[in-house]
MMTF fields as JSON, N, C-alpha, C and O atoms, coordinates in Angstrom:
{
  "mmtfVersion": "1.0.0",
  "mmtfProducer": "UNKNOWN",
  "numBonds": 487,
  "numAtoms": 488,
  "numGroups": 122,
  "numChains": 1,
  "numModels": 1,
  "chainsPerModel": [1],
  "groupsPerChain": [122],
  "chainIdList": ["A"],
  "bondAtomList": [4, 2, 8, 6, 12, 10, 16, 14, 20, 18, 24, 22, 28, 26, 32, 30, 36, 34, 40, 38, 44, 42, 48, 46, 52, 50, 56, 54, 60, 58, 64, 62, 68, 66, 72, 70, 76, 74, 80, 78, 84, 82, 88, 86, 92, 90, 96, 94, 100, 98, 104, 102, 108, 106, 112, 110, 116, 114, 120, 118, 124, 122, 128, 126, 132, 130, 136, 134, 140, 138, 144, 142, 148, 146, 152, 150, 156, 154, 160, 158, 164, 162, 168, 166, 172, 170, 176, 174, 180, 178, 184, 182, 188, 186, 192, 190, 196, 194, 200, 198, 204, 202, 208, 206, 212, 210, 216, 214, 220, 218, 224, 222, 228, 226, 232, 230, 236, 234, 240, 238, 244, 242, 248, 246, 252, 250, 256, 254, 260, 258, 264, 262, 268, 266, 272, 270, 276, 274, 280, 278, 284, 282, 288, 286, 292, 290, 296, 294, 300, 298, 304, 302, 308, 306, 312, 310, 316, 314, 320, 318, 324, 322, 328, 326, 332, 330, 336, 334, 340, 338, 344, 342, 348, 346, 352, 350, 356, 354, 360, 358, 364, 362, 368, 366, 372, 370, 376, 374, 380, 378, 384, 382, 388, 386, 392, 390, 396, 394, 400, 398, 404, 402, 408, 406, 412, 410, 416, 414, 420, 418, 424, 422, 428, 426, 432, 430, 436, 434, 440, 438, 444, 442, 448, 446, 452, 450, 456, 454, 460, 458, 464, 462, 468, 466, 472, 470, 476, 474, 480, 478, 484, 482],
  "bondOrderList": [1, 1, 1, 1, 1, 1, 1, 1, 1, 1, 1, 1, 1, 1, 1, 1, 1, 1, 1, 1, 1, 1, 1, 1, 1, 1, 1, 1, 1, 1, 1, 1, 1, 1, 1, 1, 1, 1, 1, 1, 1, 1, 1, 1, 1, 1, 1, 1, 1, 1, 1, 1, 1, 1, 1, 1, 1, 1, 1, 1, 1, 1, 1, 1, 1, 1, 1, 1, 1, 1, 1, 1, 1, 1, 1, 1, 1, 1, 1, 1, 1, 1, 1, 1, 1, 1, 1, 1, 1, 1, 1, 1, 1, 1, 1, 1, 1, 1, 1, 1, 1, 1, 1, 1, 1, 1, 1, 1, 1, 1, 1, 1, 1, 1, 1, 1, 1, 1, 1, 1, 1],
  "groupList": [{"groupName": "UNK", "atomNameList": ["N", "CA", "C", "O"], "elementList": ["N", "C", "C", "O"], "formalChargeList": [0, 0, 0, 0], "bondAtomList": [1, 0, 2, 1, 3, 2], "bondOrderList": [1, 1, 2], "singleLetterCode": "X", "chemCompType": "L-PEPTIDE LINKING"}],
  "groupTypeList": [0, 0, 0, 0, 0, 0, 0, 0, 0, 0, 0, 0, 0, 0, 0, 0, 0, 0, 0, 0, 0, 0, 0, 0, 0, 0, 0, 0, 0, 0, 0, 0, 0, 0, 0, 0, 0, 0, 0, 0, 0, 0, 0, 0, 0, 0, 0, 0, 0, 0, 0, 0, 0, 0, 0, 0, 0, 0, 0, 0, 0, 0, 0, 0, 0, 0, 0, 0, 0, 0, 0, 0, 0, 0, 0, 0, 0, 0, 0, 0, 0, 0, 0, 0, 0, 0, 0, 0, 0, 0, 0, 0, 0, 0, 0, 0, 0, 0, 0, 0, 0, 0, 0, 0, 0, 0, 0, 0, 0, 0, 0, 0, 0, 0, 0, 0, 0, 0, 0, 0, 0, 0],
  "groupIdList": [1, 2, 3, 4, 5, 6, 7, 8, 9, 10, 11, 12, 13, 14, 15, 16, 17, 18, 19, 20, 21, 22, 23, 24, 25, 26, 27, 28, 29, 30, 31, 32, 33, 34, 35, 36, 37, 38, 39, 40, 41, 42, 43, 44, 45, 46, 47, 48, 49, 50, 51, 52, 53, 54, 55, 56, 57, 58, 59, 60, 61, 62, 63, 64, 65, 66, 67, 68, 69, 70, 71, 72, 73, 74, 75, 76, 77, 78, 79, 80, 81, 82, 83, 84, 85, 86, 87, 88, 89, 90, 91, 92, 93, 94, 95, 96, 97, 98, 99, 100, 101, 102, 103, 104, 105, 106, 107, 108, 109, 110, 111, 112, 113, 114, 115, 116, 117, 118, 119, 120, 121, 122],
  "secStructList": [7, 7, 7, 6, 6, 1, 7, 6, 6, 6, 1, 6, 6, 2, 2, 2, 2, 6, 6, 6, 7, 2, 2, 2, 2, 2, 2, 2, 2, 2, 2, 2, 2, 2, 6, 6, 6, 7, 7, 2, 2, 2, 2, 2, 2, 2, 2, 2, 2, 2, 2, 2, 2, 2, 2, 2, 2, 6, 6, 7, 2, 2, 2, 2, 2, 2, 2, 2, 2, 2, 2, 2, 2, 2, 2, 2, 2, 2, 2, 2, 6, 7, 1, 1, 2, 2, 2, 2, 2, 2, 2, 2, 2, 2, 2, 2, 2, 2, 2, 2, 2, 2, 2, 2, 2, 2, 2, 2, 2, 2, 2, 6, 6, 1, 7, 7, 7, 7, 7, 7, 7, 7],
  "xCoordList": [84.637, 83.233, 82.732, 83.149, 81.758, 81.228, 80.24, 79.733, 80.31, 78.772, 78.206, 78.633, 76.722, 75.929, 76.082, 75.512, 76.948, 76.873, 78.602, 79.136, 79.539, 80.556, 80.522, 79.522, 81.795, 81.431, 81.223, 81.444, 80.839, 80.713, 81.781, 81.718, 82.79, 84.397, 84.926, 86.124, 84.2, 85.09, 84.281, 84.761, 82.916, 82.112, 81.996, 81.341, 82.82, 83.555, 84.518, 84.635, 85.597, 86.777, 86.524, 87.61, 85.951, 85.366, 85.126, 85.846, 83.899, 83.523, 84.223, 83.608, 85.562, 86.962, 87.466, 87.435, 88.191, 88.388, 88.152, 88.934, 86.522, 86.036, 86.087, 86.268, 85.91, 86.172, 87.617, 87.888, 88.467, 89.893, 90.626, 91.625, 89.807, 90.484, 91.227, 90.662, 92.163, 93.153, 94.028, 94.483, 94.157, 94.517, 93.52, 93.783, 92.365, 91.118, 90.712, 90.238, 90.788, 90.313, 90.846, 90.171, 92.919, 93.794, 93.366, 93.388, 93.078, 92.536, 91.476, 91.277, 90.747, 89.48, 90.042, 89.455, 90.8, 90.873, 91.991, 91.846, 92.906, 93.857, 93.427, 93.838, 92.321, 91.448, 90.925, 91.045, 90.353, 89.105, 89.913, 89.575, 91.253, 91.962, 93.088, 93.492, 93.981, 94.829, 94.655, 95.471, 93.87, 93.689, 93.013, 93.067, 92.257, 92.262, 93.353, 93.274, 94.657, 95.968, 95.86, 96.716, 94.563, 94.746, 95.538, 96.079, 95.765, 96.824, 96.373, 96.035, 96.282, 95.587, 96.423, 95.706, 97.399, 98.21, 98.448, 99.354, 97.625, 97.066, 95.833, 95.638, 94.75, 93.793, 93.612, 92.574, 94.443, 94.994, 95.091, 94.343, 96.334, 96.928, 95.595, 95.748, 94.414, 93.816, 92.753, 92.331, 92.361, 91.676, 92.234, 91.608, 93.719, 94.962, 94.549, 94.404, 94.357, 94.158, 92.833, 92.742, 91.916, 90.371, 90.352, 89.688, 91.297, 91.368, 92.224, 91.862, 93.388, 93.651, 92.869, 92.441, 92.704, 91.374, 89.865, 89.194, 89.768, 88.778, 89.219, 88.652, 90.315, 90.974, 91.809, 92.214, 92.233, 92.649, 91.364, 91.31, 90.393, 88.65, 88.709, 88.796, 88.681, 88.414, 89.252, 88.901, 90.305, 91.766, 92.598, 93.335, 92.426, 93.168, 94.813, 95.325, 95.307, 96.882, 97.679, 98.265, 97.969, 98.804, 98.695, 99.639, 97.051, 96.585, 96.601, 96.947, 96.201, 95.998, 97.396, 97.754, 98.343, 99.687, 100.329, 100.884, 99.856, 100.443, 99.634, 99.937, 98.601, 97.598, 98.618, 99.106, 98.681, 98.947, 100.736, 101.417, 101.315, 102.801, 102.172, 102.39, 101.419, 101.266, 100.656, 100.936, 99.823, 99.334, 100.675, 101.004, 101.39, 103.038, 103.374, 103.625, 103.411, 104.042, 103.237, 103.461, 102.676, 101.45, 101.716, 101.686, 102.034, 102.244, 103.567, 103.85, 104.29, 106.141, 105.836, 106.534, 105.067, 104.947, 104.414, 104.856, 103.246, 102.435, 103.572, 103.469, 104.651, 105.43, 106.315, 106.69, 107.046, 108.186, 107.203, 107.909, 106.204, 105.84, 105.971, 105.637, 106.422, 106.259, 107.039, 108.137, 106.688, 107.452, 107.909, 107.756, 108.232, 109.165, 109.716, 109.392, 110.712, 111.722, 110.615, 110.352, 110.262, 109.018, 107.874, 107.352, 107.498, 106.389, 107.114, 106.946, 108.027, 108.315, 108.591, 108.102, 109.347, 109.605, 107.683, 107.338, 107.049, 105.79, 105.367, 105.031, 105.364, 104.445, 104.837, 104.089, 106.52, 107.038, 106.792, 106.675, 106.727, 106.315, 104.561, 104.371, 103.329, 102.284, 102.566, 101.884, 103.193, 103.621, 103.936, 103.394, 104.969, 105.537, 104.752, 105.212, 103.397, 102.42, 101.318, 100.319, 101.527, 99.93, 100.869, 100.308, 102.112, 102.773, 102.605, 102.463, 102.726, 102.777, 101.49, 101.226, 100.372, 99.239, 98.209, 97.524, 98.69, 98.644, 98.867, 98.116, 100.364, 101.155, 100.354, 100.15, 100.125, 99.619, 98.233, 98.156, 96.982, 96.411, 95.982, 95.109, 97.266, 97.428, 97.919, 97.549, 98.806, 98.937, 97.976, 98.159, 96.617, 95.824, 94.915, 94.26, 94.721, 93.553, 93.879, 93.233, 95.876, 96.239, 95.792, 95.371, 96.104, 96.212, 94.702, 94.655, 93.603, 92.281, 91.919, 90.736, 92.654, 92.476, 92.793, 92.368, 93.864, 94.52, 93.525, 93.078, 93.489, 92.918, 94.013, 95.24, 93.14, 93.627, 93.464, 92.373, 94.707, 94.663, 94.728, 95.669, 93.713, 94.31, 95.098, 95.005, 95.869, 96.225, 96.478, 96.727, 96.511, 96.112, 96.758, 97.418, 97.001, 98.458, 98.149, 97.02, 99.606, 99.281, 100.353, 100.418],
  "yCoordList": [100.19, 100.26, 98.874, 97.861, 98.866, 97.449, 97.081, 97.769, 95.788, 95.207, 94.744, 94.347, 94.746, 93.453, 92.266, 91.707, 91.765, 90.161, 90.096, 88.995, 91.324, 90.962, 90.801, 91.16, 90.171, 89.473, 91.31, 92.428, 90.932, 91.974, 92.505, 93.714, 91.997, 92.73, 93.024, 93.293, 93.004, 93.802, 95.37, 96.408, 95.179, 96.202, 97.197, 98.238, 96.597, 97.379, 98.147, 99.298, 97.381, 98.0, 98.921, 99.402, 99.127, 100.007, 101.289, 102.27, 100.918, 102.118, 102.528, 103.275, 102.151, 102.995, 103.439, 104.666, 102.948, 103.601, 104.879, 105.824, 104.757, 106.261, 107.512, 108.729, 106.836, 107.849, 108.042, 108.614, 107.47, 107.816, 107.407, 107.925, 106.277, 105.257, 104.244, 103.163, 104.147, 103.162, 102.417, 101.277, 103.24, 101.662, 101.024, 99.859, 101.055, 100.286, 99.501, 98.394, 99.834, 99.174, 97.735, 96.711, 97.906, 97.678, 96.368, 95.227, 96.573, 95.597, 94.796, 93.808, 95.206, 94.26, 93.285, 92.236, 93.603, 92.485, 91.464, 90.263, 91.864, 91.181, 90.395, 89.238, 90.786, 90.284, 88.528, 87.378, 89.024, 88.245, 87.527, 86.357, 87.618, 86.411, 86.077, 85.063, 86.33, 85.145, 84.628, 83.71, 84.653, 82.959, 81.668, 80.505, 82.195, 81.713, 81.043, 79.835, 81.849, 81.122, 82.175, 81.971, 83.423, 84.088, 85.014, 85.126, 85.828, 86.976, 88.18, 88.76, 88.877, 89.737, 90.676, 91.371, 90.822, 92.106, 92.053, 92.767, 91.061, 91.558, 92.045, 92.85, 91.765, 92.456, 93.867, 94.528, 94.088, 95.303, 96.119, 97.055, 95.607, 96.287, 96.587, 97.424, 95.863, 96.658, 97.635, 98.57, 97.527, 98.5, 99.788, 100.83, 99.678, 101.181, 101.603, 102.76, 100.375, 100.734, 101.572, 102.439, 101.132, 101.431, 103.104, 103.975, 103.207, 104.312, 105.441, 106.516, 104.629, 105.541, 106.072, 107.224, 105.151, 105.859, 106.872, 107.673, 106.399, 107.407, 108.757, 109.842, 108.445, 110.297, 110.636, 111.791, 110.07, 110.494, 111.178, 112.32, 110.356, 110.671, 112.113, 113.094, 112.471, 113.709, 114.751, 115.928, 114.299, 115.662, 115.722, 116.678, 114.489, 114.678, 114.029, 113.568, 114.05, 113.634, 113.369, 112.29, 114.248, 113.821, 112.759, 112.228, 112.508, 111.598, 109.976, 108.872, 110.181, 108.895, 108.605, 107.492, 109.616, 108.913, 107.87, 106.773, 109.005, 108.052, 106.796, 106.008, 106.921, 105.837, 104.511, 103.492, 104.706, 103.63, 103.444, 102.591, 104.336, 103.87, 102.27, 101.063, 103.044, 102.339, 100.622, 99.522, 100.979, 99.501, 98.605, 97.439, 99.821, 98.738, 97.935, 96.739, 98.757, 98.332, 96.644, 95.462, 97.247, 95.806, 94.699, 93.544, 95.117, 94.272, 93.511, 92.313, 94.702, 94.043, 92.915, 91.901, 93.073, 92.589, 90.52, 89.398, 91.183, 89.792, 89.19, 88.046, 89.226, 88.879, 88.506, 87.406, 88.872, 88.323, 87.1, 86.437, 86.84, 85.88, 84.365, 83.239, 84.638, 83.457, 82.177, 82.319, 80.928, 80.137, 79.247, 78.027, 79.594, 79.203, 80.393, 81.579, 79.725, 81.059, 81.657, 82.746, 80.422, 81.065, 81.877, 82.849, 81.31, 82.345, 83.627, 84.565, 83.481, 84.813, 85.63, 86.74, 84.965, 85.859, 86.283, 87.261, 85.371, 85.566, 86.728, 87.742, 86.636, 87.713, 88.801, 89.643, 89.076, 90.131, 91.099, 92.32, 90.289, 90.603, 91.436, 92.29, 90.999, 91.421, 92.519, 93.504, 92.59, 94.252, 95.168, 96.267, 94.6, 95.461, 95.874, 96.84, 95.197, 95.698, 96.026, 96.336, 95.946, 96.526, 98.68, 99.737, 98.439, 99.872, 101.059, 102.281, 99.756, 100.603, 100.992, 101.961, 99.568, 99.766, 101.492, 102.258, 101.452, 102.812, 104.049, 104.875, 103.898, 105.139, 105.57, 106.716, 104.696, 104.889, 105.786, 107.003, 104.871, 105.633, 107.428, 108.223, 107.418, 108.618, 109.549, 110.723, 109.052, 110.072, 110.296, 111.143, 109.511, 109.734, 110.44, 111.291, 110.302, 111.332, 112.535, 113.262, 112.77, 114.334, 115.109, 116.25, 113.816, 114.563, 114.981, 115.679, 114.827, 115.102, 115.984, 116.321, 116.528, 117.339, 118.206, 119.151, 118.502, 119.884, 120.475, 119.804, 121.747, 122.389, 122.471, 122.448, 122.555, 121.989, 123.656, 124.223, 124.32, 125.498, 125.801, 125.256, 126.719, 126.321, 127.526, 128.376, 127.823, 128.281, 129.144, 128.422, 130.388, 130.649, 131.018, 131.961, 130.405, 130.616, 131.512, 131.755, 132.65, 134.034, 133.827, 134.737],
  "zCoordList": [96.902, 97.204, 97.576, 97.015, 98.611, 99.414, 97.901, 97.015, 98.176, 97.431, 98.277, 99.361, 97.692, 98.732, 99.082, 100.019, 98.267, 98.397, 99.014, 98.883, 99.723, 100.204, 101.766, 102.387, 102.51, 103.813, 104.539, 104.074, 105.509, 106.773, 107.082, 107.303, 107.18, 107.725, 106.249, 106.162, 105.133, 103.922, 103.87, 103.415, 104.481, 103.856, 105.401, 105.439, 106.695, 107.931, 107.597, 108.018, 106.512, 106.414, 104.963, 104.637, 104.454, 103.222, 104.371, 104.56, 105.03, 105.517, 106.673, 107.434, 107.017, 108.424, 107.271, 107.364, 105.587, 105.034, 104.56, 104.454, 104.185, 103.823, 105.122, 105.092, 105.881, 107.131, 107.727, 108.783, 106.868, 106.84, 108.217, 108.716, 108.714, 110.052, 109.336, 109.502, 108.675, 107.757, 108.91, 108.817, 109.94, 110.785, 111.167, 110.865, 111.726, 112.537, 111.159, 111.417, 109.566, 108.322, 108.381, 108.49, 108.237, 108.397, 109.363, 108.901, 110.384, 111.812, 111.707, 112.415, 110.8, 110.721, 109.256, 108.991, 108.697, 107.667, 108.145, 107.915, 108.692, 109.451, 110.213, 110.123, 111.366, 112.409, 111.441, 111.864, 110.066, 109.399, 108.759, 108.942, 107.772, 106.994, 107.776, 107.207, 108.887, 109.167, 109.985, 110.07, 110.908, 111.195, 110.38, 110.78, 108.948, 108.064, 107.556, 107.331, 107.283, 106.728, 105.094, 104.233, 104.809, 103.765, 103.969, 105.069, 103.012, 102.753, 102.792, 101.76, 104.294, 104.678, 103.77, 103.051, 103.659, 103.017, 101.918, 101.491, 100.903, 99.521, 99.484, 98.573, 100.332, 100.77, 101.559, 101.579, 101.997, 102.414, 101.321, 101.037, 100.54, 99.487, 98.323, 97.434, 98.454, 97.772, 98.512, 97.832, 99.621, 100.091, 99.986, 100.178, 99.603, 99.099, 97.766, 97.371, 97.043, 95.891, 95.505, 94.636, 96.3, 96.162, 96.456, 95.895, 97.506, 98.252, 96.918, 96.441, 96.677, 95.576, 94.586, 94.519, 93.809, 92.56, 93.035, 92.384, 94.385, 94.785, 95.113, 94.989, 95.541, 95.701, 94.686, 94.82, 93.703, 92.231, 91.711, 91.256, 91.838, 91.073, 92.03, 91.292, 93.502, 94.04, 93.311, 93.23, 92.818, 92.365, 93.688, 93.929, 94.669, 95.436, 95.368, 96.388, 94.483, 93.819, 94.751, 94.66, 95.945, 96.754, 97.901, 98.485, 98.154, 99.364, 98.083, 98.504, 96.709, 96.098, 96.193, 96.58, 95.834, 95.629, 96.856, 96.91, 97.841, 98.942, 99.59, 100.485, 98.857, 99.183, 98.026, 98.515, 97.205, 96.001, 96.463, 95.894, 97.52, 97.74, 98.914, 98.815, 99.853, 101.121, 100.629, 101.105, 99.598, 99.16, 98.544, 98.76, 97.56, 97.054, 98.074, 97.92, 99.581, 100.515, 101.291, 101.552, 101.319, 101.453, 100.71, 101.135, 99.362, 97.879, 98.544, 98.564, 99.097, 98.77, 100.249, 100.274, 101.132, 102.381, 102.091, 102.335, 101.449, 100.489, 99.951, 100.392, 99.242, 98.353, 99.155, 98.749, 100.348, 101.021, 101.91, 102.671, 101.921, 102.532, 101.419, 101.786, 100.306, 99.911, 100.073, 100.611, 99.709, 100.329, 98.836, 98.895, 98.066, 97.268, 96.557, 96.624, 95.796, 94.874, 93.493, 92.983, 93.327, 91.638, 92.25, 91.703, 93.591, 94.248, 94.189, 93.41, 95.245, 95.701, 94.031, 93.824, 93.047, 91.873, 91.107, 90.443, 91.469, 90.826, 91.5, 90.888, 92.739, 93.91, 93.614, 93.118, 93.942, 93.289, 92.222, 92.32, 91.099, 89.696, 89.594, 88.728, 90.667, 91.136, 91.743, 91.46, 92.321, 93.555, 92.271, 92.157, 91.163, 90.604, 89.394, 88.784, 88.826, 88.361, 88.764, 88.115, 90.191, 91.344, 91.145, 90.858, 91.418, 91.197, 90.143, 90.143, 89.042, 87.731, 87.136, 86.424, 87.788, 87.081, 87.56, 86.882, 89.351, 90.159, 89.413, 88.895, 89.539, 88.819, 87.165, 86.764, 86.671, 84.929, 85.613, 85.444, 86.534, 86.708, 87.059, 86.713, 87.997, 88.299, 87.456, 87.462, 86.662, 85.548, 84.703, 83.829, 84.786, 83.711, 84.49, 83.889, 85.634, 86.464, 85.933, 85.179, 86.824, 86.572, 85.245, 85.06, 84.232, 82.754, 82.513, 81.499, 83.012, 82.912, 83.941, 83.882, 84.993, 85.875, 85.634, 86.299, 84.397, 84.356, 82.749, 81.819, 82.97, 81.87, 80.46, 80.368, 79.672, 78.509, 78.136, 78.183, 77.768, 77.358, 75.733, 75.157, 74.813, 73.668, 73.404, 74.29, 72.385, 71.952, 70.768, 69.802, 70.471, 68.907, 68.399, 68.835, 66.94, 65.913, 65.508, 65.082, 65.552, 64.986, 63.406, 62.58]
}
């Protein structure tokens, strides 16, 4: 979700997201941090993330999942850019809890999505 006080090309690529243009999103943040020299594809990787929890929140399980693979991918992308061995092991180590922290979520949406049946002891 945009705030007020974020730049113009974060609160562009929020709203190609919600309208489910993830490449044109994709383009405007890329466009806005590297010729900076920032890391468009940790920024990426979370506009995946954002995207995930909002369609986990819908009950949509199968679009968050693949939303929270595509951001890993972003993650693993961010991480091979680094330019030492402790980076790259640090960056790494971020992808691999940007994954898990996803996955935990999603299992906790599902587990609140599904009806809780009771049962009666005879």
């Amino acid at each position: 979700m945009a705030k007020q006080d974020d730049p113009d090309w974060w609160t562009t690529a929020i709203g190609l997201e919600a309208q489910g243009k993830l490449g044109a999103a994709e383009k405007v943040i890329r466009r806005a941090l590297d010729p900076q020299g920032e890391p468009s594809s940790a920024q990426i990787a979370y506009l995946y993330e954002l995207r995930c929890r909002r369609l986990a929140k819908e009950g949509r399980f199968e679009e968050a999942r693949a939303a929270a693979e595509t951001g890993y991918s972003f993650m693993c992308e961010y991480a091979s850019g680094a330019t030492s061995g402790c980076e790259g092991i640090a960056l790494s180590q971020e992808a691999n809890l940007y994954r898990k922290t996803l996955d935990k979520a999603l299992r906790q949406a599902e587990a609140k999505a599904v009806p809780r049946v009771k049962r009666k002891l005879t």
